[in-house]
N, C-alpha and C positions, 0 to 999 in steps of 0.2 A: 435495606429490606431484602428477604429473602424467600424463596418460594418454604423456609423450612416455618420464619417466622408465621407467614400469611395462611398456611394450609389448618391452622389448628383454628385461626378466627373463622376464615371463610366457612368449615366445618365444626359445626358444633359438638358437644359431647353425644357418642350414638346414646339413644334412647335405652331403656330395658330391653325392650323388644326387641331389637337390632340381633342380628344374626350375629353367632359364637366368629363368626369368619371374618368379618367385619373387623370385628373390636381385636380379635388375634392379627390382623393385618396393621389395624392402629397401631397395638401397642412392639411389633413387629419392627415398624416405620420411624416411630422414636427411639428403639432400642440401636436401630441402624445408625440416627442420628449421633448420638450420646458417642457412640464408638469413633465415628468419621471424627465427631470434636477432640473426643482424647486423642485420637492418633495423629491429630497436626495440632496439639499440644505437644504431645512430647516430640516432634519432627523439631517444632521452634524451640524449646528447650533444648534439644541437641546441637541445633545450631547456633542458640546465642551459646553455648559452652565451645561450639568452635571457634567460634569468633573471640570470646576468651582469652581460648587459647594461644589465639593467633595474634594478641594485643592490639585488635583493629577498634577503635575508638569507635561509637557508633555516635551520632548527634541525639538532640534530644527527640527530634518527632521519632524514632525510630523505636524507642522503647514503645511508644501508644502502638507504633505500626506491627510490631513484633505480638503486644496483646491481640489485635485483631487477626493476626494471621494465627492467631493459637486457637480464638475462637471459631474459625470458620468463614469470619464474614471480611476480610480484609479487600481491599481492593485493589484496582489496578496500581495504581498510585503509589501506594503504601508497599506492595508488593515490588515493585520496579526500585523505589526507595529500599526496602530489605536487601536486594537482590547489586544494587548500588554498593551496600555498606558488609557486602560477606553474607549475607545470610538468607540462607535459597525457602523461598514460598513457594506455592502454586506455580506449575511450570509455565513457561511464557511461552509466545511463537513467537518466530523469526518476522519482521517488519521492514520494509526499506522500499525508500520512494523518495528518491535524490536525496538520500545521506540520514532517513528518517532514523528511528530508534532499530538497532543492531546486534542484537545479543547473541548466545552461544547461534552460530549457525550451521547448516547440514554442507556437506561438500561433499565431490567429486572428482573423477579424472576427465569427464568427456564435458564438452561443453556444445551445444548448437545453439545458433543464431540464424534471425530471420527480423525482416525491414527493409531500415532506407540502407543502399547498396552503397552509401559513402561512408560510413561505419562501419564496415562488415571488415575484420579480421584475415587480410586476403597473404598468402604467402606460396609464393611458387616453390619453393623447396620442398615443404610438407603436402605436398599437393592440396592448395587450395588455394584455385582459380579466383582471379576478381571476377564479380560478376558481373555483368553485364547490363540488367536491370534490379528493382528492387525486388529482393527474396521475399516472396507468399508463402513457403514452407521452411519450416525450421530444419536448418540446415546443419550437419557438423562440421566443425575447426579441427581436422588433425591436426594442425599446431599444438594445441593447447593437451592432446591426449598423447602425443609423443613427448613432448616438454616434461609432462609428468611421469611417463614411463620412465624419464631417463635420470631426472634429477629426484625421484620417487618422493614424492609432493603433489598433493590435491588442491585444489580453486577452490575459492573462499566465497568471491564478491566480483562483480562486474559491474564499470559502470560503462557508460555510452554519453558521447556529443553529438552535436548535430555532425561534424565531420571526421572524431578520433574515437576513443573510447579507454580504459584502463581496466585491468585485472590485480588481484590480491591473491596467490596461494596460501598456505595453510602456516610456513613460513615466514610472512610478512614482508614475502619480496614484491615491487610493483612490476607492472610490465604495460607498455603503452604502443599504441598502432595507429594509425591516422590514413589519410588521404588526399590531395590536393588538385587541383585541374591543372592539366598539361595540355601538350600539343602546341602548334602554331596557334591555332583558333579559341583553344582553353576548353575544345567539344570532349574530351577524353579527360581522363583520371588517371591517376597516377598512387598506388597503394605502395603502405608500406607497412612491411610484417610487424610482429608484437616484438619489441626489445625492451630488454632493463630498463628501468628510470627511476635514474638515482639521485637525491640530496648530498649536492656540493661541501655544505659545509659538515655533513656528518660520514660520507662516505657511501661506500655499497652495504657497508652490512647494517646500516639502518634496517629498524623493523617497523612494519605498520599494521594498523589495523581497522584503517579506513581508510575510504577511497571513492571521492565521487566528484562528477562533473557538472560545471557550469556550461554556459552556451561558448566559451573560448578557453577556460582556465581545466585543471586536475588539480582539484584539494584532494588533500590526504593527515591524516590525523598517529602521530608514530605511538611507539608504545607507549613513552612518559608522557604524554599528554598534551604533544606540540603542536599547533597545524599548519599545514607546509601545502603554499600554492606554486605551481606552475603558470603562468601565463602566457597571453599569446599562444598557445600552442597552434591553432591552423597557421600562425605565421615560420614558427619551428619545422613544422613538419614541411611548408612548402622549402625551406632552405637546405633542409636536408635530401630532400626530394631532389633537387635543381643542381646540388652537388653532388657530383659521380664518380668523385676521387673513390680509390680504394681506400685511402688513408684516414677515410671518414672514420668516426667511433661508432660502433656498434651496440651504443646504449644513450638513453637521452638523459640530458642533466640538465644544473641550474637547479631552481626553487629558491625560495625566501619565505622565514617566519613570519606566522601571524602576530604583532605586538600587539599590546594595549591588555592582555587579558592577565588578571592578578592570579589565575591557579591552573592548575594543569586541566585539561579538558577531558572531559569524559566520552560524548556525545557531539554529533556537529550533523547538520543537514545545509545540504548547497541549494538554490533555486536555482533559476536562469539568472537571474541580475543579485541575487542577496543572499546574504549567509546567515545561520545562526548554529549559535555555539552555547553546550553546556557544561560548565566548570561540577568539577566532583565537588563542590558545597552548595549546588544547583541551583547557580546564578547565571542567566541566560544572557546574551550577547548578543548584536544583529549589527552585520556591516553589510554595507554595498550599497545598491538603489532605495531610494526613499517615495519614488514620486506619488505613491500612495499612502505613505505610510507604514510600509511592512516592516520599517528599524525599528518604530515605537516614538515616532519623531514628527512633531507640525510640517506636512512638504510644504505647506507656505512659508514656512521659517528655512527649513534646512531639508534639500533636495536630494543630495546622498550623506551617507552615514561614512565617513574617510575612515574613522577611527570605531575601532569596534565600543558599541552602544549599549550600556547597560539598561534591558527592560525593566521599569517600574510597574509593578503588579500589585494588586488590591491583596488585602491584607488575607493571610490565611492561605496563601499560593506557594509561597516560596516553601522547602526547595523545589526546582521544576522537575518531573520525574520525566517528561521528554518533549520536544520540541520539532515539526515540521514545515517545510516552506515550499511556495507554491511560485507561482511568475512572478505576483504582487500582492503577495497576503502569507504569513505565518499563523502558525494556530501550534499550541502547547499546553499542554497538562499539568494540572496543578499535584502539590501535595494530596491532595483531598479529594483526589479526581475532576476537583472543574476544570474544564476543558474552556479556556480563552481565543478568542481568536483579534486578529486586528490586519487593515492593510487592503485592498481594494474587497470593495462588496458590490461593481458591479453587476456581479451573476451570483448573488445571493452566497458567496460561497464559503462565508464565514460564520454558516448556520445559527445567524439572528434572526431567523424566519422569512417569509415575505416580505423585503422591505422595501419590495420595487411601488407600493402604496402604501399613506399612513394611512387610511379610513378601511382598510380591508378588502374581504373577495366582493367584489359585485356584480360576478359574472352571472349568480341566480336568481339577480334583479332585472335583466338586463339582456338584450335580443331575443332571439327566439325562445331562449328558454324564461326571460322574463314574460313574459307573453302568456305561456302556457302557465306558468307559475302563477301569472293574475287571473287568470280565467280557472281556475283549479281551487283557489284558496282566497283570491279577493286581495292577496297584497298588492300595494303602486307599485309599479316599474320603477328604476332607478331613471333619475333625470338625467338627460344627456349634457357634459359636461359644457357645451356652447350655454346653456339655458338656466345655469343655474345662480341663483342669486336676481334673476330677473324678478320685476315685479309682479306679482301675481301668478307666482308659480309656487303650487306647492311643495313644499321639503320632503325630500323622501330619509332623512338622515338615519330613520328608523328601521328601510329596506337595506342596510349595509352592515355586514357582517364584522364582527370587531377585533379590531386590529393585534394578530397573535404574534411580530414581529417586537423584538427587542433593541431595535434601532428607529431611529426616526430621520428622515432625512428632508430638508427644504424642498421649496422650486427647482430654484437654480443652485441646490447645494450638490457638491461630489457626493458619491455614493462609497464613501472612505472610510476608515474606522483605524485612526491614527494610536489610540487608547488601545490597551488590551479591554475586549468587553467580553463577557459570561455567553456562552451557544446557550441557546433552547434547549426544554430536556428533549432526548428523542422520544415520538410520539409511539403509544403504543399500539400493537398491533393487533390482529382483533383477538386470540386467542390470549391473549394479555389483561387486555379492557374490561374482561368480566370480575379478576382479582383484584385490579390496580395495581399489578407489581410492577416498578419501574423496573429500568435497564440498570445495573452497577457502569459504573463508573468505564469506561475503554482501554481495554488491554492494548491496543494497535493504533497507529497515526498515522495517515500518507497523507499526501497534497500532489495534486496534478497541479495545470497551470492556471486553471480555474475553476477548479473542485477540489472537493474535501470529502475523504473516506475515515471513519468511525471506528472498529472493531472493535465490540461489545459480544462479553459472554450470553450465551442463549440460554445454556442447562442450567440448572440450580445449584448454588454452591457447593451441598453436599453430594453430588455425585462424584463415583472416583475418576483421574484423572483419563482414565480408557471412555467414559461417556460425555466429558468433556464436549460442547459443541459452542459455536458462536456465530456473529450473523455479520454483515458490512452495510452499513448505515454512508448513504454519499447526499452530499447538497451540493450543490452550483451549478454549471454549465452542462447542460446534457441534449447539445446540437447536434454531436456526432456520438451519441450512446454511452456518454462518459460513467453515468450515474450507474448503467448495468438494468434496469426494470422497463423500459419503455421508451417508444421515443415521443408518447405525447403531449409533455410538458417541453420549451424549450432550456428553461432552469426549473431547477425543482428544493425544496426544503428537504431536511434528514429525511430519505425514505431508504427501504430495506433493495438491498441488490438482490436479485433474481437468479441464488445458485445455489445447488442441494441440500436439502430442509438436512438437520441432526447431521452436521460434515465440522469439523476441525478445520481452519485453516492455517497450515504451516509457514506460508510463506507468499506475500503481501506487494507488489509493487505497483508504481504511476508513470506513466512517462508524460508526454505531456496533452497528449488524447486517448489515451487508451490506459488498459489494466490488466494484470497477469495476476492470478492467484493459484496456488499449490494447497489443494488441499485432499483430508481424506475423511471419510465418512466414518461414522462409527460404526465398529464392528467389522471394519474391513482394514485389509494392512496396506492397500496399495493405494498410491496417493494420485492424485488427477489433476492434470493444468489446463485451465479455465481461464476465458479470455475475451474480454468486449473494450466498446470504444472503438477509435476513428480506424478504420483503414485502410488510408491514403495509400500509404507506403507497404503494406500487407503487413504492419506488424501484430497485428488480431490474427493472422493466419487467414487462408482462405482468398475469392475471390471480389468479393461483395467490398463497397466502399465504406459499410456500416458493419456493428455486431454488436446489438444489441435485440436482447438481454444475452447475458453471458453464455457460450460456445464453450464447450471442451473441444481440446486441442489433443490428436494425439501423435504419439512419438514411438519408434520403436521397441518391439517388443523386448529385448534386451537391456533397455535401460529402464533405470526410476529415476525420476525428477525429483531433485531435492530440494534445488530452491530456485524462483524465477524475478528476473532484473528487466528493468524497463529503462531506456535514453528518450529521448525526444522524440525519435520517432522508428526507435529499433527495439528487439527482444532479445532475450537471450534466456536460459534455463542452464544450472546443473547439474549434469547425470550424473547417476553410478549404475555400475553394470549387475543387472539382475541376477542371481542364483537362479538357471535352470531347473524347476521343480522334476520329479521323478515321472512323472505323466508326458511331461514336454518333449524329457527325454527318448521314450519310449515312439513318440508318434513321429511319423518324417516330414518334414518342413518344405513345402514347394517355395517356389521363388515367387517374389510377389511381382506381377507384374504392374503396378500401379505407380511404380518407384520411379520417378524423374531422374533419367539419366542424364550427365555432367561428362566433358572429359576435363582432363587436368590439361596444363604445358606440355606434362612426361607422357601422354597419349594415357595415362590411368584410367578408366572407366568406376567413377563414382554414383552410389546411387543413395538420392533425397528422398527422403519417405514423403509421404501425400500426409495431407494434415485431413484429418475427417473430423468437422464441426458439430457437436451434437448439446441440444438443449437441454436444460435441466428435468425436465420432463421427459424425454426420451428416454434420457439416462435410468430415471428413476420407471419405468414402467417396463425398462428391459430386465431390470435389476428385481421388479416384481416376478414377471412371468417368465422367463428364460426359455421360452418356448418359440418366439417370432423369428424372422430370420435374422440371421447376424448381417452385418453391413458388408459389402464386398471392397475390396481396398483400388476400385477400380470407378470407383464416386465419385462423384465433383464435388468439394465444401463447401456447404451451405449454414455459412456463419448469419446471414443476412433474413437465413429465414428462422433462426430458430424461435421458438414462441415458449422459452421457459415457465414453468408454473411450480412454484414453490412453497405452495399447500401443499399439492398433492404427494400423499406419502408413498 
């Protein structure tokens, strides 16, 4: 369904009488339509004659998939599947949240970083100090902006551990940096800069082009389709830490292949304990922890998954067009767009609704607002759970709302989902509800440790790619502001995240309380990073222990954020350096005094930009009237109070 199909039913034919304006806008609106179809007809037709050409064999969904992208109305699925087999649809955005789905992405020279301080990329040569506690502001790694000056090579990908972290250039070289406790007493740290790390049995000029972290290991996935773990790494880095020869080597090695998988891999997502893996004939894989169920496996039978696990899926799913994992739950995208999920559901997080009751809400039967609701309208109050089933009470079964949860769960049964089972559709929103037009199918998949984020198109199919917008859809855990909308629920079911209405989002991540998104608005060329969830460790930016609903974060005038990565409890974004407009040029730049001053080892004097947290509303009403004052860079961040509102236009 599509807003192009629905708009001729909802509106009937204009009348005679109807204004000459009307009916020329009508017939105006279809003529637009007609055009948009032929022209990604002949886009697909160009492109299966590439593919052709290039004797790539496509399978058999891919022909249906290639009709639907010629018509207009293909989906994410189908399109990911094109885009799989050679042949490019509807453009995609950049997605990734512990190894999620990864496509062409933006890169940079400059990299900053801000969080937990045991992670942070510390190197005294390039001047950059360890720090001392954990970073509130996003900070820069000249490491990472001389490395590239010199070997002239851009960053691709970052990922983060709770105590290392790993980088990807544009090259496919890896590079790894960690941390360990030192001293007599173990009260100090001990860093160690970013080096090569390189695969023993294949050499240094291996190429890769993933790279993400578990709570101890660094998976990486090389060109041919291999995937290659490091292990033990906080115990690695403590030996090399501890050794103070010169004669140390100056790059980390080791690794060992992943066996068990019959085809080269496409795709791969790391959790904290589990893995899954997608083969290019899009048969999914899951090793590691099972204690929930997130391998696809009885944990009362078999507790971890040693050998990588072929998912069994209900018919009409396979191939998988992406897969992501969270602490103890996976969720994956069908052919067809259904979206499966399986693996712990005790914080709703596998968007089968409410399944913390099988009889429903009965919170509008029930205390005070029961009370008023029987005095208003005459319904019983819900019986209090001591009293029910007694004799001579009556049943209220008919005060209780019906159950919109797609799981059911016992007494004393786990709140697990060992099966891959079907999410709920997302519900729609109110500007929605009046058409019926559902959501298509999700272009984007992240998983934190106990949440599940969505990304679903907003605009209507046939708008062109510049009006393009889409919204982030989160369920599960939302104690420390995971979900992005509020903090009134402590878990909540698919609802809409809380950040600027008609915006694009380029670029998606999770760490394991919090969220970073890169996006831009239509009609505008410069892109924004947005940011809620826990933070402990300041990785939301700012001062506040919360950010919810979503905060913009800002960053130096000089750069654009290209894309932004999440670890466990650190951030990172990145940059490339702005083009100077002619206006900028022209006007003189005072120093800002707002800039958190640093010295290095070498006495350098470095200076941290201030992170200024601003609401989705704020943004948008500055963006209305350009008349209020501007912000002074001399603020305090107030991530904690922002009070998003994402009607208003």
């Amino acid at each position: 369904p599509c807003w192009l199909k629905a708009w001729p039913k909802a509106r009937p034919t204009p009348p005679a009488a109807a204004s000459k304006g009307f009916i020329a806008l009508h017939c105006a609106m279809r003529a637009l339509c007609a055009a948009t179809a032929l022209a990604r007809r002949a886009a697909a037709a160009k492109a299966a004659a590439a593919a052709t050409a290039a004797r790539v064999a496509l399978p058999q969904p891919t022909a249906a998939a290639a009709a639907r992208a010629a018509t207009g109305c293909a989906g994410a699925a189908s399109l990911a599947l094109l885009a799989a087999c050679g042949v490019s649809g509807r453009p995609t955005v950049a997605v990734q949240a512990e190894g999620s789905w990864t496509p062409e992405l933006h890169d940079g020279m400059r990299i900053f970083v801000w969080g937990q301080r045991s992670a942070f990329p510390a190197s005294d040569a390039s001047g950059d100090p360890a720090p001392e506690a954990d970073l509130r502001s996003p900070t820069e790694v000249l490491w990472f902006r001389q490395h590239a000056e010199q070997h002239q090579c851009r960053w691709r990908q970052l990922a983060f551990g709770p105590s290392f972290g790993a980088a990807r250039n544009d090259s496919g070289k890896l590079f790894a940096w960690g941390s360990c406790k030192g001293g007599r007493e173990g009260k100090s740290r001990i860093f160690l800069e970013p080096q090569p790390l390189y695969f023993d049995d294949l050499g240094p000029d291996t190429q890769f082009r993933d790279v993400q972290c578990s709570e101890s290991a660094v998976w990486a996935l090389t060109a041919d389709g291999e995937v290659v773990v490091w292990e033990r790494v906080p115990s690695m880095i403590s030996e090399r830490a501890s050794s103070s020869s010169s004669r140390a080597p100056k790059h980390f090695g080791g690794g060992k292949r992943i066996n068990g998988l019959d085809r080269p891999v496409r795709d791969m997502s790391i959790g904290a304990s589990h893995a899954a893996f997608l083969t290019n004939d899009g048969e999914c894989y899951c090793l590691g922890s099972n204690r929930c169920g997130e391998c696809g496996a009885d944990p009362a039978v078999q507790g971890s998954a040693t050998a990588c696990r072929r998912i069994r899926f209900p018919r009409h799913v396979n191939p998988v067009a992406r897969v992501s994992c969270g602490r103890s739950h996976t969720v994956a995208v069908g052919a067809e767009g259904q979206v499966l999920a399986w693996g712990d559901d005790s914080k709703i997080q596998l968007g089968l609704g409410d399944t913390r009751s099988n009889v429903g809400d009965e919170r509008p039967w029930e205390g005070s607002r029961g009370y008023l609701n029987m005095i208003q309208t005459g319904e019983p109050m819900a019986t209090p759970s001591a009293l029910r089933g007694a004799p001579g009470v009556q049943s209220t079964s008919r005060a209780r709302a019906t159950s919109t949860s797609a799981g059911r769960y016992g007494e004393f049964e786990a709140h697990a989902q060992w099966k891959p089972t079907p999410m709920m559709e997302i519900p729609l929103e109110f500007e929605r509800q009046v058409h019926g037009t559902p959501y298509p199918p999700p272009d984007g998949l992240v998983c934190g440790d106990d949440f599940t984020i969505l990304m679903v198109r907003d605009s209507p199919d046939w708008f062109s790619p510049q009006e393009e917008s889409n919204r982030l859809f989160c369920c599960g855990e939302n104690g420390k502001g995971q979900c992005g909308r509020s903090m009134q629920a402590q878990q909540q079911i698919l609802s809409a995240t809380k950040l600027p209405r008609c915006s694009l989002t380029h670029s998606l991540s999770c760490g394991s309380k919090h969220c970073l998104a890169v996006l831009q608005r239509v009609g505008q060329k410069k892109q924004e990073l947005w940011a809620w969830g826990s933070n402990d460790k300041g990785q939301a930016g700012g001062t506040a222990g919360v950010t919810c609903p979503a905060a913009r974060l800002r960053l130096p005038r000089d750069t654009r954020v290209e894309a932004a990565w999440c670890g466990f409890s650190s951030s990172a974004v990145i940059c490339s350096d702005r083009r100077p407009s002619s206006r900028s040029l022209a006007l003189p730049h005072a120093p800002m005094p707002s800039s958190e001053t640093a010295f290095s080892a070498g006495g350098e004097i470095r200076e941290r930009p201030k992170v200024l947290a601003r609401s989705a509303s704020e943004e948008e009403e500055q963006a209305a009237s350009r008349s209020g004052p501007a912000l002074t860079h001399d603020q305090r961040p107030s991530a904690s109070t922002a009070t998003g509102d994402e009607d208003k236009e």
